[in-house]
C-alpha positions, 0 to 999 in steps of 0.5 A: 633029380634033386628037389632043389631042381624042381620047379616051384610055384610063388604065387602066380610065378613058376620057377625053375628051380627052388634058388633065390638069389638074395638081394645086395647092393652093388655100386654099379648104378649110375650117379642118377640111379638109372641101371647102366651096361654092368648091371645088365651084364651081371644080371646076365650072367646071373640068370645064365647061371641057373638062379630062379629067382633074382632080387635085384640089387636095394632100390630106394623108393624116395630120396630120402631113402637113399643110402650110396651114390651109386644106387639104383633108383625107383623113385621116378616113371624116368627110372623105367626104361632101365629097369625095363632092359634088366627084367628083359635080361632076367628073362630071357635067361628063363630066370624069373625076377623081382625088385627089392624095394627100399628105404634106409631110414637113419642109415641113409646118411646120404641125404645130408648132402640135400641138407637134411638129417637122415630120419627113423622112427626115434632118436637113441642117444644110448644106441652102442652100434651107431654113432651118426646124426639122425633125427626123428620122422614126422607123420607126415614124413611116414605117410609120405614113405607109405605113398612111395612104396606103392608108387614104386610098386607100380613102376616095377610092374610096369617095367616087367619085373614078376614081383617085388620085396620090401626090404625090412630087415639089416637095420634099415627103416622096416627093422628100425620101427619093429625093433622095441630098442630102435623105435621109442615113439609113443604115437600109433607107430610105435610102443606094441608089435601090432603098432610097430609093424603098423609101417609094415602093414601100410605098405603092403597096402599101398603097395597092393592098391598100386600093384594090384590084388594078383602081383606076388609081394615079398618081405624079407624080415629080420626077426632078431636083433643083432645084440641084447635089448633089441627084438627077440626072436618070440616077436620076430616070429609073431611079427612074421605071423601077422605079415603072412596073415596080412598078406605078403605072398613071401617071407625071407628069414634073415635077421634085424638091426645090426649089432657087433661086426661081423657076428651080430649081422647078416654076413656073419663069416667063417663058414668052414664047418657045418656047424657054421652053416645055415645060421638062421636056419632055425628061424625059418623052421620055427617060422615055417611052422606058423605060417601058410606062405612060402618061407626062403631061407637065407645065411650061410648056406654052401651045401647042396644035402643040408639045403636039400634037406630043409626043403624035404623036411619042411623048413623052408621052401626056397633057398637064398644066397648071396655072397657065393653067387657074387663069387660063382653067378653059375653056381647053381648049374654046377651044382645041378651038373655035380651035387657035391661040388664045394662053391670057393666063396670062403665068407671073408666079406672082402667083397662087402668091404670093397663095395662099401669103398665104392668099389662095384660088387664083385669077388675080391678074393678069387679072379678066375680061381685065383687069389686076386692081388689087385689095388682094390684087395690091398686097400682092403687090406690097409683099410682092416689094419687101420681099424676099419669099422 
């Protein structure tokens, strides 16, 4: 059996395999943030489809985080009994199952609706990827994050999820304050890495205190910038350092605050030759080497002998995907009844572009193996024509 198949331990949990299924927003909550009957439905099919550990989709630990309409919620005890039914579901598929815990900062341009600017750690005026309003965080305003992280910790726990990860990479308020382009500030939150991962390290505190000294907690960092001037991949990989010896039970390497689309980013596309495949792959190796925590690698990878062998080698100890489960949820037990199998997803971000259109996240490209001709896939076509950014 392959090494990909056998089961793993991550801190307290055991899972039944060495896949990850990373975590992305899906649009499917309902307009108060609670989980609704589609969301139970594809984490069914999720976990019936093989994945050891699912992230779930982006949830927004205080409403100033909140970057869509239809984005789960974990910043109340009303959000519980929802979450509740989607840990139960992960569960009894045998499939293991975390929250990722969330907070936009500058992106979540969603709150003007509440009469506020959205907030990060420093106004840019000179910023080339981002042209929205925003304004500077308060003190009191990061202490005020801090708290509702551990309190959404907390709440995770309570509705049964095995653990939780802080998302701190894509650009949202984690990269914001580790990346020496993104954060200028000149108090204790900003200026040296010790002090720009000072966010990063509160907490995991706060998150530790609510949730206690044996409940695994995970981080998914971006360690580099998507363009010059940002942060480097020597601080990415000394702040990955510091977080394992801070104490977070897990790291997933994947990269920071977004530069040109698509290549500067995370779902960077045409992943047609091995080459291609696997882009952040040396960051994890290079990480792996450094710390005594589990590694998940992340990004572009489709073939079972290349992740096969990173985990044999000694680059990473978890494999994540996404966007091939959003086309193929049973992608994995494929893969364990016929290794060689090639998964349909062609990385053409149709799916990212549609969810980022309000339409629910799905495979845009192929329904049922075929080329897909609906309304949703015209209007992302119109959409690329117009010069969609």
């Amino acid at each position: 059996m392959s090494i990909l198949f056998e089961s793993a331990r991550l801190k307290n949990m055991t899972l039944r395999n060495r896949f990850v299924r990373s975590a992305t927003y899906d649009g499917m909550s309902d307009p108060t943030g609670q989980v609704t009957d589609r969301q139970i439905s594809w984490m069914d099919d999720l976990a019936a489809g093989g994945v050891g550990l699912i992230v779930t989709a982006i949830m927004y630990v205080h409403p100033s985080g909140q970057v869509s309409s239809f984005m789960n919620s974990i910043a109340e005890d009303a959000c519980i009994p929802g979450l509740q039914k989607l840990a139960r579901t992960a569960h009894q598929r045998g499939a293991k199952i975390a929250v990722q815990l969330y907070h936009g900062g500058r992106e979540a341009r969603f709150v003007k609706t509440r009469g506020r600017l959205p907030a990060g750690p420093s106004v840019i005026a000179d910023d080339p990827f981002y042209r929205w309003n925003y304004r500077e965080m308060t003190e009191e305003e990061i202490r005020v994050v801090v708290h509702a992280f551990g309190e959404a910790a907390r709440r995770a726990r309570e509705a049964g999820f095995d653990a939780v990860q802080i998302h701190g990479a894509h650009g949202y308020l984690f990269s914001q304050f580790l990346s020496p382009f993104t954060n200028r500030r000149e108090d204790s939150w900003g200026g040296s890495l010790e002090n720009r991962l000072r966010l990063h390290k509160e907490v995991y505190a706060s998150v530790r205190r609510e949730a206690g000294a044996d409940y695994p907690v995970m981080i998914k960092l971006g360690v580099q910038d998507g363009f010059p001037g940002g942060l480097t991949i020597d601080e990415g990989v000394r702040a990955a350092r510091m977080l394992a010896d801070a104490g977070y039970d897990a790291l997933e390497i994947s990269s920071g605050v977004r530069g040109e689309k698509y290549e500067g980013t995370e779902y960077r596309t045409r992943i047609h030759q091995s080459s291609r495949e696997g882009y952040f792959r040396k960051w994890a190796r290079d990480i792996k080497k450094r710390i005594g925590v589990p590694v998940i690698a992340v990004g572009g990878l489709k073939s079972v002998a290349m992740m096969e062998e990173m985990i044999r080698r000694g680059e990473a100890d978890f494999i994540s995907l996404c966007r091939p489960l959003i086309s193929e949820p049973d992608l994995i037990r494929s893969w364990e009844a016929d290794p060689a199998k090639k998964p349909r997803c062609v990385y053409c971000n149709q799916c990212l572009e549609a969810v980022h259109r309000g339409i629910p996240l799905c495979c845009v490209a192929f329904s049922k193996g075929e080329p897909k001709t609906s309304k949703s896939s015209a209007a992302i076509r119109r959409s690329k024509s117009g010069g969609d950014s």
